[in-house]
N, C-alpha and C positions, 0 to 999 in steps of 0.2 A: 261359483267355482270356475278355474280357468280350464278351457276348453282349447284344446289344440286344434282339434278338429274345425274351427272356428277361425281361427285366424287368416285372413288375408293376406293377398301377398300381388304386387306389382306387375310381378314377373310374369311373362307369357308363357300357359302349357307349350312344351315343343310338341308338333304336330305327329299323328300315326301313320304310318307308312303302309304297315300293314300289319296282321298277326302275324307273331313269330310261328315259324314250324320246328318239328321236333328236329329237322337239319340245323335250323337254325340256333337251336340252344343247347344242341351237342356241341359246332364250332362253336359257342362262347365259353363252355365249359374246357375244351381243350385250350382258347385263347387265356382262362383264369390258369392253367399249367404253365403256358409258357411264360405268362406274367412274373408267375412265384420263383421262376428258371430265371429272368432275365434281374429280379430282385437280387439272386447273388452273385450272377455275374456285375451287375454293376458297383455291388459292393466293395469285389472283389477291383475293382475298376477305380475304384473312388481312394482305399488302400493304397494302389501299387503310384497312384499322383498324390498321396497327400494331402487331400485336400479336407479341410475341416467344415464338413457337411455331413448330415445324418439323414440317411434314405430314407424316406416312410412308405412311399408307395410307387406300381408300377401299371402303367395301362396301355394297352394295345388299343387304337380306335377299328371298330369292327374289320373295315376292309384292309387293315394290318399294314396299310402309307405310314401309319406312324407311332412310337415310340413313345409316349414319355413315361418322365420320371418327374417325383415329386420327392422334393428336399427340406429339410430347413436347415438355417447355420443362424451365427450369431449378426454375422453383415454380411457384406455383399463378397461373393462369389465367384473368382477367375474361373467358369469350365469348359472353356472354349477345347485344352487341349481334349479332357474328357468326354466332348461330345464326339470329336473326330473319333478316339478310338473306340465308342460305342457305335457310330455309323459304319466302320468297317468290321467291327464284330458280327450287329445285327442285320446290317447291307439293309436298310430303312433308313428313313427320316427320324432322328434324333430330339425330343424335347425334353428339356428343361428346368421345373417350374419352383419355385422357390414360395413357402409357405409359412402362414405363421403359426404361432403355438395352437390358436384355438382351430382352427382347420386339419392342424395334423393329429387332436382330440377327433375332430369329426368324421376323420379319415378311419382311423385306429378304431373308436371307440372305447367303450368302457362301463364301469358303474359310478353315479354318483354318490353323493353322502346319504344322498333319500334312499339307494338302494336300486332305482330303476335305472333303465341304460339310459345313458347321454339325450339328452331333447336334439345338440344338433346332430346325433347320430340319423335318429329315428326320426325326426318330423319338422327340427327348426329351419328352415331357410338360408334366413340371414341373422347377421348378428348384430345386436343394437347394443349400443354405448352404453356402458352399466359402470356408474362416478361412483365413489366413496362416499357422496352425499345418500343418496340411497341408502346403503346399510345404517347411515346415521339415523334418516328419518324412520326407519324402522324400528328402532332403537336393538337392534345387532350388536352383536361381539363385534369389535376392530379386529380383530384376532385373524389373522391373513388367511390361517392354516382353517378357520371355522367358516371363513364365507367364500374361498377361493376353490374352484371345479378342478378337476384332474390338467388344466391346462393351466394352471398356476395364476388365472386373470379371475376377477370378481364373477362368481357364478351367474350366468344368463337369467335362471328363476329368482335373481331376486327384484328384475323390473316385472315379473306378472301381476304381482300384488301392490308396486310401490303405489299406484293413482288411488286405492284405497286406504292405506296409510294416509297418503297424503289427502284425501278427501276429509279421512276422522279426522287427523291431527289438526285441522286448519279451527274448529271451534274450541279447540282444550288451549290451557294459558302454556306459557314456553317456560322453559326453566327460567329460574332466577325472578320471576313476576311476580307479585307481591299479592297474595286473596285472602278474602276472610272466611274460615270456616265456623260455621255457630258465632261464636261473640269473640273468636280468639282471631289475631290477625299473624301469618307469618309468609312465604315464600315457596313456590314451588323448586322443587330439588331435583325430583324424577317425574316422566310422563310415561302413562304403561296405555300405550295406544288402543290396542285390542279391547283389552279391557275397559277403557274408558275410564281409568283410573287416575289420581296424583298421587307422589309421596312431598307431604309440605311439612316442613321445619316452621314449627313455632315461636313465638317471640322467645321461650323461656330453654328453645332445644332440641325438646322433642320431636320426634317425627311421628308424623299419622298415616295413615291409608285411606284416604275419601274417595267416595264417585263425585265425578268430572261435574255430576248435576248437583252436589250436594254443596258447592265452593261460591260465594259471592265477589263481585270485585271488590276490590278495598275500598277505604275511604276515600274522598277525591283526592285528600292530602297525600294520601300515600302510591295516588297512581303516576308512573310514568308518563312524560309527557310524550306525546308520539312525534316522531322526526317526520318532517314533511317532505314530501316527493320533490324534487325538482322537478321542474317542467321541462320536457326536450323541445 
């Protein structure tokens, strides 16, 4: 079973300074007010220039030198005048930062289709490349709307499980390969991973349900030849 708790990561803990005190987590607590304040002022800010960008979030760094703001849009972004009139609003250092869909999911948060909050809300890191091949070898719905997370990209849980997929799948025959079940010879159709199962079309049409261990290769005559490697 996948284990989050488990997983590794690159990155360096950033170092303790020290325990917070309770001074200290009352000012963080007043600095999350002024955050949710300066949220609508800037919105309000973003309005009165036009500018085709959608706020998601706002942060004070503790000793309150600086400001930012976190955006996404669709490209890239003139907000140079908008920073100026945010620095003479907040008489602070002004930042900027431009984000993409799955970071403003991780920002925001949410529920997934499993039902439990976001992984990169609560515990995920980073975020690893998740292809279209994946959902394939899994044998998934294409279905955008069945495998895609609240940030509208191919859901991050479906690399937890792919290297077992892909461990089972690598002994089972692939579609379109030709095996003999009992004394009958026909073509694998479907491959049901988990299961360890085939659905194979028979000479005469019909389709069957077999285990993976009940299937022989065909005759020599009827096996494909295999393409050889080129050598680099």
């Amino acid at each position: 079973m996948f284990d989050p708790a488990r997983i590794d990561t690159d990155e360096p803990l950033k170092p303790v300074v020290r325990k917070a005190t309770p001074e200290d987590l009352e000012f963080e607590d007043n600095l999350r007010v002024r955050e949710r304040k300066a949220l609508r002022v800037c919105e309000r800010k973003i309005a009165e220039h036009e500018l085709p960008m959608k706020l998601i979030d706002a942060d004070y760094t503790f000793d309150c030198r600086c400001l930012i703001f976190f955006f996404s849009a669709e490209g890239r972004v003139d907000f140079r005048r908008l920073v100026r009139d945010l620095a003479k609003t907040f008489r602070t250092r002004i930042e900027l930062r431009q984000i993409g869909v799955r970071d403003e999911a991780k920002m925001l948060g949410g529920l997934g289709s499993c039902g439990r909050p976001l992984c990169c809300r609560t515990w995920l890191r980073n975020f690893t490349p998740v292809g279209i091949k994946i959902a394939k070898d899994q044998g998934l719905s294409l279905n955008p709307t069945k495998i895609s997370g609240v940030c509208d990209r191919l859901m991050c849980c479906l690399h937890y499980e792919h290297g077992l997929y892909r461990d089972m799948r690598r002994e089972l025959p692939s579609e379109g390969e030709p095996v003999t079940v009992g004394e009958h010879t026909g073509r694998v159709v479907e491959v049901r991973v988990l299961a360890q199962e085939l659905v194979v079309e028979l000479e005469d049409a019909t389709r069957v349900v077999v285990a993976a261990s009940e299937i022989n290769p065909p005759p020599p005559q009827q096996q494909r030849p295999r393409r050889r490697r080129k050598k680099r």
